[in-house]
N, C-alpha and C positions, 0 to 999 in steps of 0.2 A: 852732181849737186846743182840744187837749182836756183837761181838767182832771185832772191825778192825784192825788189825796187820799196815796197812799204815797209819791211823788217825795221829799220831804224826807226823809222816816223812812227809806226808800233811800239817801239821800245819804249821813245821819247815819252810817247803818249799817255802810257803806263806809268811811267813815272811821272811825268808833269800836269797830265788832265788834258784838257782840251784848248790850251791855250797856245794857238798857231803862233803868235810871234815867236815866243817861247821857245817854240820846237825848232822855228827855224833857228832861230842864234844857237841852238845847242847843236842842229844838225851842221850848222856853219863852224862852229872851233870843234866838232867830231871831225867833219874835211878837212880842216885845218889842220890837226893835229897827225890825220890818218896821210895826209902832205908832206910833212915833216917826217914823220915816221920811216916813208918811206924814202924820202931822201937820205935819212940816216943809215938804210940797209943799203941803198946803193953803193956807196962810200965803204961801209965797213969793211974791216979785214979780221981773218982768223974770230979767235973768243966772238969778237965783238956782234960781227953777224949772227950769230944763232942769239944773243942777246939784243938786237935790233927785231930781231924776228919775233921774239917770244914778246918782246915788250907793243908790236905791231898786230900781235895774236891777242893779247889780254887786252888791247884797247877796241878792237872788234870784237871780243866778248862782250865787253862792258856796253855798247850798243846795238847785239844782235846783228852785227854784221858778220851772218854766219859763214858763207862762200870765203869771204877776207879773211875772216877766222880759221879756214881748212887751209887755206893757200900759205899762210903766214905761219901754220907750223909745218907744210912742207917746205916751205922753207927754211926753216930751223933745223931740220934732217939733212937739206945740202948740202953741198959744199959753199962758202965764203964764194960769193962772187957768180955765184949759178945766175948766168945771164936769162935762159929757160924760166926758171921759177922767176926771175925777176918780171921780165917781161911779162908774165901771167896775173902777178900783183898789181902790176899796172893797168892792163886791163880789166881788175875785178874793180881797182880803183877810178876808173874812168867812168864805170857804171853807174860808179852810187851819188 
């Protein structure tokens, strides 16, 4: 799967028009949030992880962060604490 660097500023853009500042404060509390996120899956245990995941999968839907979106529910398939898929979500999150 292959990484689109414009997907979200697409998304935004759809939804907001053409107004750059705009895009950027929403692409900023999307990183923000997608930060948090997954801080919250590192930490999790048991249940809570496949529920850090899913809720880390539906907020990359919500901005066409498609790759993040595939990673984040293979993560939800792992196991609790899958250092593998962790590491992977880090790096899809370092790109965007």
């Amino acid at each position: 799967m292959a990484y689109d660097p414009g997907a979200i500023d697409a998304t935004l853009a759809a939804a907001v028009g053409d107004d750059s500042s705009l895009i950027a404060e929403l692409r900023g509390a999307f990183l923000d949030s997608v930060h948090r996120a997954l801080a919250a899956l590192a930490v999790a245990e048991g249940d809570e992880w496949a529920t850090a995941a899913f809720r880390l999968k539906g907020l990359a839907a919500s901005f066409g962060a498609i790759r993040l979106m595939a990673l984040a529910g293979e993560a939800a398939a792992a196991p609790a604490g899958d250092i593998a898929v962790l590491r992977k979500l880090q790096r899809a999150v370092a790109r965007l």
